[in-house]
N, C-alpha and C positions, 0 to 999 in steps of 0.2 A: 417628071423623070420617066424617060421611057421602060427601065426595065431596074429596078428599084435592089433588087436582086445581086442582081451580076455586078451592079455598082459596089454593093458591100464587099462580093468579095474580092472584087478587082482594087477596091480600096484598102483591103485588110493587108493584102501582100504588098504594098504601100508602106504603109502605115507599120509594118512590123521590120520590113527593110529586106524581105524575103526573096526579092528581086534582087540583090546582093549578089556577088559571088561568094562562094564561103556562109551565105546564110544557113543557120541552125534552125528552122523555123518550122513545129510540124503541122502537118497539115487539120491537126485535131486544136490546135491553137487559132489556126486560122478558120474552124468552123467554128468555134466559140464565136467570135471574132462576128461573125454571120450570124451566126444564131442571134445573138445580145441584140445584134441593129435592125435586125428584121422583127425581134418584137417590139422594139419602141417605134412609139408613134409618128407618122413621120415629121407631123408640126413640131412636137417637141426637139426630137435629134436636129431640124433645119433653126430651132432658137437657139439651143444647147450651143450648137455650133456657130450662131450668129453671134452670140455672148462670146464666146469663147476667143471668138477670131477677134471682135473689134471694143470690146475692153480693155482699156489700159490699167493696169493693176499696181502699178508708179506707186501711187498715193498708199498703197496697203502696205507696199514693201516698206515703205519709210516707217512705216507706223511698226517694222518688227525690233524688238528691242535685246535681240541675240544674234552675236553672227549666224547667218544662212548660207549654208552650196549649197547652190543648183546645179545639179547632173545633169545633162541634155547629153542625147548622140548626136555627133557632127556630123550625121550622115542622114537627119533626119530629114524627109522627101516632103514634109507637109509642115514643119514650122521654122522660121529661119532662126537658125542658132547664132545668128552674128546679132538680130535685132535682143535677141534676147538673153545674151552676156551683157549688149550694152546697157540696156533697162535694170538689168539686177546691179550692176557696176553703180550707177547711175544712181540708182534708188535707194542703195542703204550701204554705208561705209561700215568696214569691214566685214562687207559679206563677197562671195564671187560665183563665180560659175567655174565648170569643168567641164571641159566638152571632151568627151569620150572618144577619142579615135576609132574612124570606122565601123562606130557602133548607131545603129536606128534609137529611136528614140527612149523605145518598150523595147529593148533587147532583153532575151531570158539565154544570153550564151557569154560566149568568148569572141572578142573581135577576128574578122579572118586574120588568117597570115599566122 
C-alpha cells in the first residue's frame, strides 16, 4: 500500500456514508476512525478483514435459538445489504433484517431528508 494513511481516511468517509448528501458525520469521528487504523498493525487489520469478508456465518446464525434483527444501512458503500438480508432470511426462521433507508452502515444520526 502506497500511502497507508490517506487510505484510512479516504476509507473512513466511506465507511461512515459521509460522502452522502445530508451526511451528519464529524470530522472528530472520522479522526477516530484514523486514529484506531493507523495504530493496528497492518497484518492484523488485512486478516481481520480477510475474516471478515470471506466467512460465512450461515452455520452460526442457525445455531441462534431467539429471534434476531439485523439492522444494516441500505446505503452501505462497503457490504452488500441485499447479500445479507438473504443470509439472515436464509439462516434462522423467524429472524429478519431491517435495512434502514438512506442510512450508512455505523450511522450516529437521522437519515437525510
Amino acid at each position: 500500500m502506497k500511502d497507508r494513511s490517506q487510505f484510512y481516511k479516504d476509507f473512513a468517509v466511506m465507511f461512515y456514508g459521509a460522502n452522502r448528501p445530508g451526511a451528519s458525520v464529524s470530522q472528530a469521528m472520522l479522526n477516530q476512525f484514523w486514529l484506531w487504523s493507523m495504530q493496528g498493525g497492518l497484518e492484523n487489520i488485512y486478516d481481520s478483514i480477510k475474516a471478515f469478508s470471506e466467512t460465512d456465518f450461515t452455520e452460526d446464525l442457525k445455531k441462534f435459538d431467539v429471534p434476531t434483527l439485523v439492522i444494516h444501512g441500505e446505503d452501505d458503500q462497503v457490504v452488500s445489504n441485499q447479500r445479507l438480508s438473504e443470509e439472515i432470511g436464509q439462516a434462522h426462521q423467524g429472524s429478519g433484517g431491517d435495512l434502514l433507508s438512506g442510512q450508512a452502515p455505523w450511522s450516529h444520526g437521522h437519515a437525510p431528508g
